[in-house]
N, C-alpha and C positions, 0 to 999 in steps of 0.2 A: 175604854175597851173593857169588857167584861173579864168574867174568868171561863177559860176554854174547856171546856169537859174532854178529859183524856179515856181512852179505855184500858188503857194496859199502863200502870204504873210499878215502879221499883218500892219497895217499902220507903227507901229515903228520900224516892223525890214525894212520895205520900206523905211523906213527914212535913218536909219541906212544905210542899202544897198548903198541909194543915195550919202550919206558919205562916204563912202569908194571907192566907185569909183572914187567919184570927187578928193581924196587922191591921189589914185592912178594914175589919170591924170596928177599930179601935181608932182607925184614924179616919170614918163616916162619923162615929160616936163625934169624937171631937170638931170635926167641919161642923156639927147639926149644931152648937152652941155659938160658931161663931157667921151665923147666917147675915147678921147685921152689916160685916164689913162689906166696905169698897170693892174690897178684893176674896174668894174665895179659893179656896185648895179646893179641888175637885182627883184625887188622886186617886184612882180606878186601878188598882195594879191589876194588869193584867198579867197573862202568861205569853212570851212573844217568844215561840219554839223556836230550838234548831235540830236539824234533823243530825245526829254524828252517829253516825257506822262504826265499830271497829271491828276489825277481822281478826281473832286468834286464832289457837290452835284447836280449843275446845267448843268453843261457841259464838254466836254472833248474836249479838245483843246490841238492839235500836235506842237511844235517850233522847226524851223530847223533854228537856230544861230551860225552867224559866228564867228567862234574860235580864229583864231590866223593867222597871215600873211605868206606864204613861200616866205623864200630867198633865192633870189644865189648870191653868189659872186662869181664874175670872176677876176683868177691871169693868167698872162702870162708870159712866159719867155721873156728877154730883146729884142730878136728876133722875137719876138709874133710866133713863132713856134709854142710852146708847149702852151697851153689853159689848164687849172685848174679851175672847175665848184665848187663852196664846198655849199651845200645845206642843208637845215634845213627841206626840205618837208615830210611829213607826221610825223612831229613831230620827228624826226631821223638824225640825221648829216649825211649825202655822200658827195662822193667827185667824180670829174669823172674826165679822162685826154684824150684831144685830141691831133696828131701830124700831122701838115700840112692838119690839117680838117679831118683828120681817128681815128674814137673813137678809143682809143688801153687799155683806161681805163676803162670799161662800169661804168656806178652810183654804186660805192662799199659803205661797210657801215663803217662807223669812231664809235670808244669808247673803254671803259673799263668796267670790270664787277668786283665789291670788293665784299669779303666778307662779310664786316662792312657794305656795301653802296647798294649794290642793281648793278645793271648797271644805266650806264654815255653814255647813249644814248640816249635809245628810252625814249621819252617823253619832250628830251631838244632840246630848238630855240635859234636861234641868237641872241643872247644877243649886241655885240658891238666887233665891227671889227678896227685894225687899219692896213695901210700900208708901206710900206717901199721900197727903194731900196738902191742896196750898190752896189759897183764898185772899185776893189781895186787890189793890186796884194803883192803873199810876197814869202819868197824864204825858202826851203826847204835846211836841212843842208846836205842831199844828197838823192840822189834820182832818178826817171826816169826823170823827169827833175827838173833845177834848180829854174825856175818862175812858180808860180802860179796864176792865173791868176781868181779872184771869184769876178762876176759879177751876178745878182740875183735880181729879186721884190720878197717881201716878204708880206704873209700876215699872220696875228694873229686875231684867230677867238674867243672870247666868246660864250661858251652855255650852257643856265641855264635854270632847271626848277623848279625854283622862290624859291628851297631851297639851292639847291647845283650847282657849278659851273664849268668847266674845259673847258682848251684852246685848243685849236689846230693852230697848226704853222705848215705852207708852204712856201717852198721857189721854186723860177723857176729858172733854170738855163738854158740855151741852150743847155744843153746835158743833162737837166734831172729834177726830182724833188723830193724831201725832204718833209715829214711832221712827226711831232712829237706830243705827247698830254704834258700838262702841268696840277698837278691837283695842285691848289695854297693853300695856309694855306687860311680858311676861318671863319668863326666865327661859322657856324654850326658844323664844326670840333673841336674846342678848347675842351681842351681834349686829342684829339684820339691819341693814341700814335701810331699805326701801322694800315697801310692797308695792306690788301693783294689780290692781284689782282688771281681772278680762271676764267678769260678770257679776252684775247683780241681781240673786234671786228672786227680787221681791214680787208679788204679785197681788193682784188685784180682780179675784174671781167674780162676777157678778150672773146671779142664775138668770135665767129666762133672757136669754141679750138679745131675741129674736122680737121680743115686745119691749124693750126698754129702747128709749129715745134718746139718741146722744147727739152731741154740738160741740163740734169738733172739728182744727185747720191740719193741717199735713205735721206731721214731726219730722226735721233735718229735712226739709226740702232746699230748694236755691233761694229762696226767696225770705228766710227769714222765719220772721211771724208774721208777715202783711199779707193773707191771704180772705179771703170770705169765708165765711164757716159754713160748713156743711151740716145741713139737718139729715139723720138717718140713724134706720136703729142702729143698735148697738154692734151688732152683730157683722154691720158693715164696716167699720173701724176698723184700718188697716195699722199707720203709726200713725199717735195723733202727739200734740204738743201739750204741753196742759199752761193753766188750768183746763181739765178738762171734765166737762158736766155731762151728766146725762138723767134721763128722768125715770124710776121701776115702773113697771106696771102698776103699781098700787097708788104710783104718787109721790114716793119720797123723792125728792130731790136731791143729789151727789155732785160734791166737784172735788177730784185728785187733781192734789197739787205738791207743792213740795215748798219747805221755808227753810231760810237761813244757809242758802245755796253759798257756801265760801271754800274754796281749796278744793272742790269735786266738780265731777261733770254735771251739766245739767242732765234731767231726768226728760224720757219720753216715753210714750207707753206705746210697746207692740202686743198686738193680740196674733194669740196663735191658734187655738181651739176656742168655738164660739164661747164671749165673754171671760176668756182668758186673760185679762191685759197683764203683761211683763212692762217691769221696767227697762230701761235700755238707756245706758250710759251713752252720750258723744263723746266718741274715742278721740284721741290723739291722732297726729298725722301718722306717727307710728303704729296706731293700733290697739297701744295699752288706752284702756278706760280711765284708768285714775292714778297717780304715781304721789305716793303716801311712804307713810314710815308706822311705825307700834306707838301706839298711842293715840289716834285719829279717832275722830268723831264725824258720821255721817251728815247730812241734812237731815232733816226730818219728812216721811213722809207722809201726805197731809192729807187727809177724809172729811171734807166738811160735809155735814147731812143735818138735812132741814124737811120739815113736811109742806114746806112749800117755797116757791121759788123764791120767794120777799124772804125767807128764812137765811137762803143765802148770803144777800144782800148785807142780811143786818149781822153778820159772823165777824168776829174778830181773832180767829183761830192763827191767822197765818201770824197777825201781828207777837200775837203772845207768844210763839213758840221762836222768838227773834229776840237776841239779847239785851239786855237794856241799852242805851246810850253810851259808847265808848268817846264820844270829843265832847264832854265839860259842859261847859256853855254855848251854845248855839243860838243866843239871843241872836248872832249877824245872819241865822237861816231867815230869808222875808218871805214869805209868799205874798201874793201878787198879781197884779194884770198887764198884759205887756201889748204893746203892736210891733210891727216888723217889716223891714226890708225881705219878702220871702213869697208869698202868693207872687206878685209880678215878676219872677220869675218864672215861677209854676205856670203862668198864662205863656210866656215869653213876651211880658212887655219891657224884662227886663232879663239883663243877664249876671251871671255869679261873675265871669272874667271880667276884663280888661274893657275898653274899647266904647263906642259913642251909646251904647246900651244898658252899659253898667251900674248896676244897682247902689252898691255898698260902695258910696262917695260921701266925701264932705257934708256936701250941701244937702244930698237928700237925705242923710240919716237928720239932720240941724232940720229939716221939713218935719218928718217923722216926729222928734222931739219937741217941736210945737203944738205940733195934733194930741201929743200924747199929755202934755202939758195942760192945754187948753180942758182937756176932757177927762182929768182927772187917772192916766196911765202914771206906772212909774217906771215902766222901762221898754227900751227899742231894740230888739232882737238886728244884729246886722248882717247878713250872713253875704258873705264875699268878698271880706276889705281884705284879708291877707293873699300874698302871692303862691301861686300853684293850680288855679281853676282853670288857668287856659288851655285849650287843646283836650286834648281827654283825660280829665280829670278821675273821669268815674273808673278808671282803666289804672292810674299810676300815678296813687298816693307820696309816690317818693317824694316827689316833688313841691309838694306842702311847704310853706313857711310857716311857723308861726308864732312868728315873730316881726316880721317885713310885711309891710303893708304897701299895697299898691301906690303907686304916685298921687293919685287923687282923691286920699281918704287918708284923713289926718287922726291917727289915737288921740295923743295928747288935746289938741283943738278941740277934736267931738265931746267927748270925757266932759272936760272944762263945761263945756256950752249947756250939755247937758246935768252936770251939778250947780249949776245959778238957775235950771226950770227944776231942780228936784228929781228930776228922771234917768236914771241911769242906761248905761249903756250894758247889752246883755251881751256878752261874747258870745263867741261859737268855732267853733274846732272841727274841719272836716278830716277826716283821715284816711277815707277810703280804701279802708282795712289794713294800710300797710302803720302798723302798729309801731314795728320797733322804729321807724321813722318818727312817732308820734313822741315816745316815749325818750328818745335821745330829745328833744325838743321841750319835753314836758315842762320841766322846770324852769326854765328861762321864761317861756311860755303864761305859765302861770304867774311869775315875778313880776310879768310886764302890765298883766291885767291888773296883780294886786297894785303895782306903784301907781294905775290909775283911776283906778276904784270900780274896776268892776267886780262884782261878787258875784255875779253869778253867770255858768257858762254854757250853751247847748253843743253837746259834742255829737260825731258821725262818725258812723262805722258803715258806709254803703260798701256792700261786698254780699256778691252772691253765693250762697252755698258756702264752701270750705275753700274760700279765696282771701280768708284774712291773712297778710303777710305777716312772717314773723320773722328774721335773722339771728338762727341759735349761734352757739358758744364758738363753733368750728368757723362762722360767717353762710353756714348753708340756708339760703333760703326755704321755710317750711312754708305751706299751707295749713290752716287751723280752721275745726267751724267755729261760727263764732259762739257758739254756748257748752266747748267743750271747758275742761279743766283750764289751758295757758287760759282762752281769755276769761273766765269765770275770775282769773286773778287777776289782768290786767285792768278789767272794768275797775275794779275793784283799787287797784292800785290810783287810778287817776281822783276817784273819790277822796280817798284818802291825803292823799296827795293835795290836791284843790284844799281840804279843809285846813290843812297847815297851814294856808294864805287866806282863808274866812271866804273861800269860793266855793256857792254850789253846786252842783254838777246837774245838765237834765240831758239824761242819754238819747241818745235816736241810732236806731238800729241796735240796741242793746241786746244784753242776756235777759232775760225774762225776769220780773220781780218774786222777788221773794219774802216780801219784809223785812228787808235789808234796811229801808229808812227809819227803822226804829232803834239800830244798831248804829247807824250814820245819818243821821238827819239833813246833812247836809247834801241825799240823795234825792234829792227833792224832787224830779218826774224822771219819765220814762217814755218812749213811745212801744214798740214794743206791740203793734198790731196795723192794718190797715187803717192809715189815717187818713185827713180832709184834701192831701195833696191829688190822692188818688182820683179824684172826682173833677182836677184840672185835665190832667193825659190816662190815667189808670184803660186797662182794655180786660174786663170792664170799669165802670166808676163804683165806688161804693154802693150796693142797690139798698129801696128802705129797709129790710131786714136790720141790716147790719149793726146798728147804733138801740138793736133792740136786742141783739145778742152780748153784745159786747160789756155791757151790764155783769151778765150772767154768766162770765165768761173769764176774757183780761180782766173784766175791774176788778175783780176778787181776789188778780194778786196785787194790786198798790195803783197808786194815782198813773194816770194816763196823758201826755201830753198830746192832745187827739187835733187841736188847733182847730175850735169851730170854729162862729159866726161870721160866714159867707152872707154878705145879702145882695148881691150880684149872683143868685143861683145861676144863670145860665146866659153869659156872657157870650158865647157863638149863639145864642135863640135857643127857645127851650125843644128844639127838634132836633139838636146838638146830641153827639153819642158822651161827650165831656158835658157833664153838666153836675150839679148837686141834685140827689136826689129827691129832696124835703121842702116841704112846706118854710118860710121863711120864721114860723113861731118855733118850727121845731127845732132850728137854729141857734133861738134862745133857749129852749128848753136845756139843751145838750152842755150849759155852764153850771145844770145843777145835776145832769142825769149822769156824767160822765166826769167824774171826781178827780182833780190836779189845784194842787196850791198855787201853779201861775198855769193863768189861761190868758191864751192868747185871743186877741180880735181880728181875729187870720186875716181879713179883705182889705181893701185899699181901701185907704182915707177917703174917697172923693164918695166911694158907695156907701158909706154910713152919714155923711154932709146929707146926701140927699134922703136918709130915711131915719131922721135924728129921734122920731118919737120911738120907734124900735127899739133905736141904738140906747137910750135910754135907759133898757134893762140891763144892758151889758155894763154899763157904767155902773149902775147900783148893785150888784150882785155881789159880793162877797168871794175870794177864797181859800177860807179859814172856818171854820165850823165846831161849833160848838157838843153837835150832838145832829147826827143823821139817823131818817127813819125811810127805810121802802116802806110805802103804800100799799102797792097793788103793784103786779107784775106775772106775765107770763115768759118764757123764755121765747123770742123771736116776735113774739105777739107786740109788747108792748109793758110799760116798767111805767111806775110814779113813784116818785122819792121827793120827801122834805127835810130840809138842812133848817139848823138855827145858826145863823152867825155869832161867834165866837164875838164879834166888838161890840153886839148890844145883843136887844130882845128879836132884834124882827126874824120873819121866817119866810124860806124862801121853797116854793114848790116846782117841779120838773115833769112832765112827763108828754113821752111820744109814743106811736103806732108805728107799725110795719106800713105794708102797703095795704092794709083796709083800715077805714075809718072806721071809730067806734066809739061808743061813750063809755066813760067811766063815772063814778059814782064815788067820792073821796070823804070820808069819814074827821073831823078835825080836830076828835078828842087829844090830838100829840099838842094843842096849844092851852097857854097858860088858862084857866078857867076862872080867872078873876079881871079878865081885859080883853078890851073890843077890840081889832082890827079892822084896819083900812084892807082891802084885796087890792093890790093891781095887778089887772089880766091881763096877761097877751095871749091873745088865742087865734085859733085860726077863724077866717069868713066861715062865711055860709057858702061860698062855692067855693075854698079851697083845695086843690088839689096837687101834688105835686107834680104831672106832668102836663096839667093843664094853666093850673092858675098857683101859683107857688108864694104869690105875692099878697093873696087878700089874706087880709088879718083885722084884726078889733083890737083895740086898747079898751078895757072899761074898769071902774070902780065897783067893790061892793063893801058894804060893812058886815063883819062876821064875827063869831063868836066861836071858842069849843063846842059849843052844843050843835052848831052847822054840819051842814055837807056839801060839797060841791058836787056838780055833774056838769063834765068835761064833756065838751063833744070832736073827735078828735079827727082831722080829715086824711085822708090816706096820705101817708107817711107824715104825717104831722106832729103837730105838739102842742103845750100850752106852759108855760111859764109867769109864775107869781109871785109877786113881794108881796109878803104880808105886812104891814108896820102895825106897835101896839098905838092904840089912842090913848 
């Protein structure tokens, strides 16, 4: 803000005035020599009047005196790419973000609103800034890739107005940006034993939202996050969940998100005036948003931008802004490839209870464990041996054991059988929201798996909307959603928890990822969107879009347990309203497009017997990675990503369409340039189609080289999947 031309001045606010200028002269002089930094002082003092009347006896006389100074400070990413404005003007913290010189952040407003406090905003200045940069790299004990690489300036802002204080922290990365608030133990607080935060300021202005393109499921609906995503500009955006992307008119690609979600509510963004988006806390059943003390540290809220959708893909922003490893060693974290007691359900060839239908038995998990055996699996998902499924289950979690197993399905027995084939057995914990039922259980629970060796566990939280049970302190039954603050810490507690017995946890029905796994590695997946169940009953099933957004979307916060490879697409006939969408290659494809350390081989044993050249790629796939690269990719269109495996050289390629066919054109300079490769293709026929012929496919050989290119021809809703081996 400039300086205001007054017309009627006193001699000593002219004095004044002349003072501040001459300041300000002096302090341009010096920003002009430090134009080099990260970060600059941009301090524009202006004059921000107030009008005071006073009425005496003799005269009345107006004073329009200068207030207080506006600031900006300027952060850049190590690439000066990305520009970070954070301003104090008109008595208010903003923040603005630009990419290659195109606003794509417009002036948003920064703070918090307490109960106890009032807002932690409007009214507070820059108090004292400091800066930083860091530059480093560290290694992931598995993952889409093996190095990480977080290179970043940093700034930490003070703002106070003159009673109370609270920080804010930015960090710049080349692929994005990070800011968090901090409100510290201060002396006007001593005392206060609890804040409670009933709004978060933050915002996310984005201009033109009438031409920018967003891909986006509902925020705080009944359902979760297993929704289809909606393509529509920006502008249409009611409350969405995130990660949430959208595309500028120019092209840059954007996804808000939020990392290191621990002890707060999850975040969702409502828009209010077009391209407004707010955040918006899931409150408690009470109401309060967040229930904290002096001293707390937010999430961070997280800006990945890219000039192209592959830019996305290949970010590592959430991860870095996630703390290092709190549990040690984690050599007992496995990833993995697993089968499962779980599709013949989903058909109803089988069922979760009791009775002549029942899936999770003896003998058929001891079946499972030879398939799994035989073909190179190391573990059998069982979902339904413990007692509580009968009746309605999905209705009244109370009833859960988990610990008593039904009469015809033996722990100990199965365990055994399957540690002499090498294959473990994968637990699974449904809870069907009623929590504190879960949670009085937990420990024994866990005891019983570690004394027979399973490590690793898939739990459930099926519960619509704000039907998570909780039993507080009084014994009053509360309702919670499930991504408010309680379960944010309960998720979170069973993690923790699990790791003390060397078990790792893969959630369904979860809080949303936040790079939480690089804090606890023993959070090894997540579902956490519309998965392959839905394509058994779903109304509708998965359509091909879907596994072409989802890329650009869920994956961007952490691995996914999505459970492909169906090769039974359409078990009622492909004129069935339940059916899989896809081409049967594009089935393969989705164990390289769709990132989790244990994938599952969702289908029944008897439909990969019969299509064992397929099945093939599923056995050899890897997942564990060394180093991942997108390709090519459009949002909804279509996405190609190649992995290198982490246990040797070879490299493995993914990629599908929506529902139009199309060729891609794949460049192979990402491989070693001093060795040949073998290709094996899986791709689709020449008349593949996914609602007509879902079944033609090709297996073939080539030898290639770096200096190659492939060209994909890809059949609506299709895919193609490749091993590369070195020669």
């Amino acid at each position: 803000m400039g300086l205001t031309p007054l017309s009627v001045l006193s001699s000593s606010i002219s004095n004044t005035l002349k003072s501040t200028q001459k300041r300000a002269h002096q302090m341009r002089t010096k920003r002009s020599t430090q134009a080099h930094s990260p970060l600059r002082l941009a301090s524009n003092i202006g004059l921000m009047t107030v009008l005071s009347t006073f009425t005496a006896l003799t005269a009345l006389t107006a004073f329009i005196a200068p207030m207080a100074q506006a600031q900006t400070l300027q952060l850049s990413s190590p690439d000066s790419h990305i520009m970070v404005l954070l301003s104090d003007d008109n008595r208010q913290p903003h923040y603005q973000v630009s990419f290659h010189g195109e606003t794509v952040i417009d002036s948003s407003r920064l703070g918090l609103v307490f109960k106890q406090l009032g807002e932690l905003g409007q009214g507070f200045t820059l108090k004292s800034h400091k800066t930083s940069s860091h530059d480093s790299q560290w290694q992931q004990p598995w993952g889409e890739r093996e190095t990480i690489y977080d290179k970043h300036h940093a700034l930490s802002a003070i703002f106070s107005n003159g009673a109370l204080s609270f920080e804010v922290e930015f960090k710049a990365f080349d692929d994005g940006i990070g800011f968090r608030y901090r409100v510290p133990k201060q002396a006007c607080l001593k005392g206060v034993a609890q804040l409670d935060i009933t709004n978060e300021l933050s915002e996310f202005s984005v201009l033109d939202a009438k031409h920018a393109t967003a891909w986006w499921i509902p925020g705080r609906g009944w359902n979760r996050y297993e929704y289809l995503y909606n393509t529509t500009s920006l502008d249409k955006v009611d409350r969405a969940h995130t990660p949430f992307t959208f595309k500028t008119v120019k092209g840059t690609h954007i996804s808000i998100h939020e990392a290191a979600l621990i002890d707060y509510a999850a975040m969702v963004l409502n828009q209010g005036r077009d391209g407004k988006l707010k955040a918006d806390l899931t409150p408690w059943s009470d109401g309060i948003l967040v229930k904290t003390a002096p001293g707390f540290t937010t999430p961070w809220r997280t800006i990945q931008i890219a000039d192209s959708a592959t830019g996305l893909l290949n970010s590592d922003l959430i991860l870095n802004l996630n703390e290092p490893n709190k549990l040690g060693d984690v050599s007992w974290v496995k990833p993995g490839k697993y089968v499962g007691i779980w599709w013949g359900m989903h058909l109803g060839e089988n069922t979760w209870g009791s009775g002549p239908k029942h899936g999770a038995t003896s003998s058929e998990t001891q079946r499972y464990m030879d398939f799994a055996a035989e073909y190179g699996f190391d573990g059998v998902l069982v979902e339904g041996w413990n007692e509580g499924w009968d009746g309605s289950w999905y209705e009244n979690g109370d009833v859960f054991s988990f610990t008593k197993a039904y009469e015809d399905f033996d722990l100990a027995k199965v365990t055994a059988y399957g540690a002499a084939k090498n294959v473990r057995l994968v637990g699974h914990h449904e809870t069907s929201g009623s929590v504190t039922n879960y949670r009085n259980q937990m420990s024994a629970a866990y005891d019983l798996y570690k004394k027979h060796g399973v490590t690793q566990v898939k739990t459930g939280y099926v519960a619509d909307g704000a039907q998570i049970k909780r039993v507080d302190e009084q014994g009053i039954v509360r309702h919670e959603w499930h991504d408010g603050q309680f379960m944010v810490n309960e998720y979170l507690h069973s993690v923790t928890e699990a790791a003390k017995r060397g078990i790792s946890i893969n959630t369904h029905e979860p809080i949303k990822d936040t790079g939480l796994r690089r804090t606890y590695p023993n959070w090894i997946a997540r579902e956490g969107a519309r998965g392959q169940e839905y394509n058994a009953w779903g109304t509708p099933p998965n359509n091909p879009e879907h596994t072409a957004i989802l890329p650009f979307t869920r994956m961007l916060a952490g691995p996914m347990d999505f459970t492909p490879g169906i090769f039974n697409l359409a078990p009622e006939g492909l004129d069935a309203v339940n059916r899989v969408q896809t081409t049967l290659t594009k089935q393969l494809a989705l164990y390289v497009v769709l990132y989790s350390p244990i994938q599952m081989a969702a289908d029944l044993p008897r439909n990969y017997v019969q299509r064992l050249d397929a099945f093939q790629f599923i056995r050899d796939v890897p997942t564990d990675w060394r180093q991942s690269i997108a390709l090519a990719g459009e949002v909804g269109d279509f996405v190609a990503i190649a992995r290198q495996a982490k246990a040797n050289d070879e490299w493995f390629i993914g990629a599908l369409s929506d529902e139009n066919s199309r060729e891609l054109r794949l460049t192979l300079d990402f491989l070693d340039k001093d060795r040949t490769y073998q290709a094996q293709i899986y791709r689709d026929g020449p008349k593949a189609h996914w609602l007509t012929n879902p079944y033609d496919y090709v297996i073939e050989t080539k030898t290639l080289t770096a200096k190659d290119s492939l060209t994909l021809t890809l059949a609506a809703s299709g895919g193609v999947a490749i091993r590369l081996l070195p020669l």
